[in-house]
C-alpha positions in Angstrom: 227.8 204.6 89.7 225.1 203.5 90.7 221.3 205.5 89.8 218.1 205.1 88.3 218.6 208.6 86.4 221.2 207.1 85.1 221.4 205.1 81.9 225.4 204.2 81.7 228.2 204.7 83.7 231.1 204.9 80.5 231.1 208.9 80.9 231.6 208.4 84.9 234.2 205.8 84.4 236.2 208.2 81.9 235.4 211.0 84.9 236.6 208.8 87.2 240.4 207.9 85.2 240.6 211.8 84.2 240.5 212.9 87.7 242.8 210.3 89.1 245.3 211.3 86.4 244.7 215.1 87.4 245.8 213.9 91.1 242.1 214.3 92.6 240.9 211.5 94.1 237.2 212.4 94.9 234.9 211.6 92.5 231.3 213.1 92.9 228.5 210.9 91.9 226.0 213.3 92.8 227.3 216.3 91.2 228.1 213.8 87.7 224.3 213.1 88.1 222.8 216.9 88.7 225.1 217.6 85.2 223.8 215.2 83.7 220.0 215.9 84.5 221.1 219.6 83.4 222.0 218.8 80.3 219.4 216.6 79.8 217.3 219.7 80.5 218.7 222.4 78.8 221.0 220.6 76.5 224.6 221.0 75.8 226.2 225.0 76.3 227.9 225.7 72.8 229.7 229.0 74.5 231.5 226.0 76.7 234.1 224.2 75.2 236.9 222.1 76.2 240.3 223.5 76.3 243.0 221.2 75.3 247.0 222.1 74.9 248.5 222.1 70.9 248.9 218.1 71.8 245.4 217.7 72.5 245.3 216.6 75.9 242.8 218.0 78.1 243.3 220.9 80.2 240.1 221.6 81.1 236.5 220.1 80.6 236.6 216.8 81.8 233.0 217.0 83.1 231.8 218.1 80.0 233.8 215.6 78.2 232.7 213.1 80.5 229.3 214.1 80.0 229.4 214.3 76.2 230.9 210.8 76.3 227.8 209.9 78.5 225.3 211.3 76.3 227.6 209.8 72.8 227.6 213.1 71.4 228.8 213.4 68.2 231.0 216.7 68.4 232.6 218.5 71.0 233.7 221.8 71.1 237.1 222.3 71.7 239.8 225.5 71.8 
């Protein structure tokens, strides 16, 4: 990924293996980014967490995960 707004591409690359183990193949640089300048904004949405199954693999969230990632956030909100 390659942008001057920007400043690593781990939380894309983690996007990137989520959705090619989800089946989906396109991966959306621009939309990674406009979440990314969001959050940077407004910061992270508590009322959104990530859903996981009682294994702990992801269900759902794998843009906010792979945001959080981005952004080395301490905690993440999971149910």
């Amino acid at each position: 990924m390659k942008s001057t707004a920007v400043k690593n591409d781990y939380g894309f690359n983690i996007y990137k293996k989520m959705q090619n183990a989800r089946g989906q193949t396109l991966h959306n640089v621009e939309r990674f980014t406009e979440l990314i300048k969001s959050i940077e904004k407004h910061g992270f949405c508590g009322e959104s967490n990530i859903l996981v199954d009682g294994n702990m693999q992801l269900i759902d969230g794998s843009h906010r995960l792979a945001c959080a990632l981005y952004f080395d956030a301490e905690r993440i909100p999971i149910r």
